[in-house]
C-alpha positions as CSV (number, residue, x, y, z in Angstrom):
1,X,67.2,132.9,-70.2
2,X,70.8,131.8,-70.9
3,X,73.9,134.1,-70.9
4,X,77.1,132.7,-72.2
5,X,80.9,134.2,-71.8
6,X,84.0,133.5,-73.4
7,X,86.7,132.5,-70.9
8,X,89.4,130.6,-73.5
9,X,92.6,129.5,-71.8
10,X,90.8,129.4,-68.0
11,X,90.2,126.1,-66.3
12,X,86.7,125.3,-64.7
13,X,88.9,125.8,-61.3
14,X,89.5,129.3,-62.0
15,X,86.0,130.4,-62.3
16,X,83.9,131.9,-59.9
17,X,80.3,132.5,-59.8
18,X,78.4,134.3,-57.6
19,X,74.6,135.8,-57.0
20,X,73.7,138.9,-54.8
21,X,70.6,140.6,-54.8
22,X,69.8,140.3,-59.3
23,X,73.5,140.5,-59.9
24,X,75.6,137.6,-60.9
25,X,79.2,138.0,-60.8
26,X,81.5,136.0,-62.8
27,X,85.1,135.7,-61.7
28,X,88.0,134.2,-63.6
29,X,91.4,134.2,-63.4
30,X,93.8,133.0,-66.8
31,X,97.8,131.6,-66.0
32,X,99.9,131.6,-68.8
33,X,100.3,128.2,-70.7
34,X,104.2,128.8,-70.3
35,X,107.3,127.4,-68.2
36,X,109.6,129.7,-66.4
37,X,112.2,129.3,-68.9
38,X,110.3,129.1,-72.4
39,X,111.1,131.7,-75.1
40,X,107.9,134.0,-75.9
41,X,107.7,134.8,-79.4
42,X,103.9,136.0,-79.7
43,X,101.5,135.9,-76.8
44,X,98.3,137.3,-77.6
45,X,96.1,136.7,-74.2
46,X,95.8,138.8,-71.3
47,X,96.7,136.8,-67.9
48,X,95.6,137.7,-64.9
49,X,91.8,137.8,-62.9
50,X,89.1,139.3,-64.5
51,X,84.9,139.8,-63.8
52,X,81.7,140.4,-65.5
53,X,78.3,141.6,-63.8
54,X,75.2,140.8,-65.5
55,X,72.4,142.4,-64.0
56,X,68.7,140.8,-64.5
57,X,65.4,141.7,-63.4
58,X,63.8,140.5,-60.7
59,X,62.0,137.7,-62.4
60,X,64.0,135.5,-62.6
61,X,64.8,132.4,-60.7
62,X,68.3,133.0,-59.7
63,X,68.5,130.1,-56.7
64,X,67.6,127.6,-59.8
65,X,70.2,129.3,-62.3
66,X,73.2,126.3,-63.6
67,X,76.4,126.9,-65.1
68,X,78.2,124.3,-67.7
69,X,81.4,125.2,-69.1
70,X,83.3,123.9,-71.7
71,X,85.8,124.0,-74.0
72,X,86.1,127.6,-72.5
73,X,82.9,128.8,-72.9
74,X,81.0,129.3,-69.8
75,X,76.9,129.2,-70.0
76,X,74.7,130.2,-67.1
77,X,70.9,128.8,-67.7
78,X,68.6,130.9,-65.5
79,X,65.1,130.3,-65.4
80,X,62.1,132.8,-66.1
81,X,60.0,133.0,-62.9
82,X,56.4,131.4,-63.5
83,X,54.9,134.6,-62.1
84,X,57.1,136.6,-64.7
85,X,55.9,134.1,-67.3
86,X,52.8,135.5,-69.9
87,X,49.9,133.8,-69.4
88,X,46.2,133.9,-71.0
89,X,43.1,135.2,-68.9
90,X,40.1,134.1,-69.7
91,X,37.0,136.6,-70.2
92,X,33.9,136.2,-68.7
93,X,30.6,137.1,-69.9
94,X,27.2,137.8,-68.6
95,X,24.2,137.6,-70.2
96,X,21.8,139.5,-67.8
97,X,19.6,141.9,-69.5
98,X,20.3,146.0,-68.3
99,X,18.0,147.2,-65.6
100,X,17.1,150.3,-64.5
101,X,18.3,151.7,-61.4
102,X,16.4,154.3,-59.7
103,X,17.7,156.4,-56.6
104,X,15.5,157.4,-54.0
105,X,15.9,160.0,-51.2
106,X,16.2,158.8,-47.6
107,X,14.9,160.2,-44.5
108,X,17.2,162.2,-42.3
109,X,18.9,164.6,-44.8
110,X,20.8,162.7,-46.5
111,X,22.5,164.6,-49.6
């Protein structure tokens, strides 16, 4: 499974990622680009620390799970349990001929 988030303008620094119980928290936290004495004209992104919960099932592997980030996009690689995973059974067969089964009554009272 792989989950990615969009976190443009946050350095690798400023992330946080963390697993308890099936949910994985991702923290961030985005500093303005500016100098204390620049003139704004237009900023468009929110500053400030931010989170997303993804919550996933129990089969997957979360102790295995990696996280690569670049160019401000985060992406968390989580591997499907091999329990979880389909699989193929294979039938059996048996080719014994049907029998007849007969019952009999046995001595005490048994009913």
């Amino acid at each position: 499974m792989v989950a990615y988030f969009d976190l443009p303008g946050v350095s690798a620094e400023d992330v946080d990622i963390t697993i308890e119980r099936n949910i994985v928290t991702i923290r961030a936290e985005r500093r303005p680009a500016r100098q204390e004495d620049d003139e704004v004209i237009v900023d468009e992104r929110a500053y400030g620390i931010f989170t997303r919960q993804v919550f996933l099932g129990d089969s997957m592997e979360l102790n295995k799970m990696t996280a690569d980030y670049a160019r401000g996009e985060l992406c968390l690689t989580i591997p499907v349990s091999e329990k979880a995973k389909p699989r193929r059974i294979e039938v059996q067969t048996s080719d014994q001929e049907p029998r007849q089964v007969t019952a009999s009554a046995t001595e005490g009272g048994a009913r």
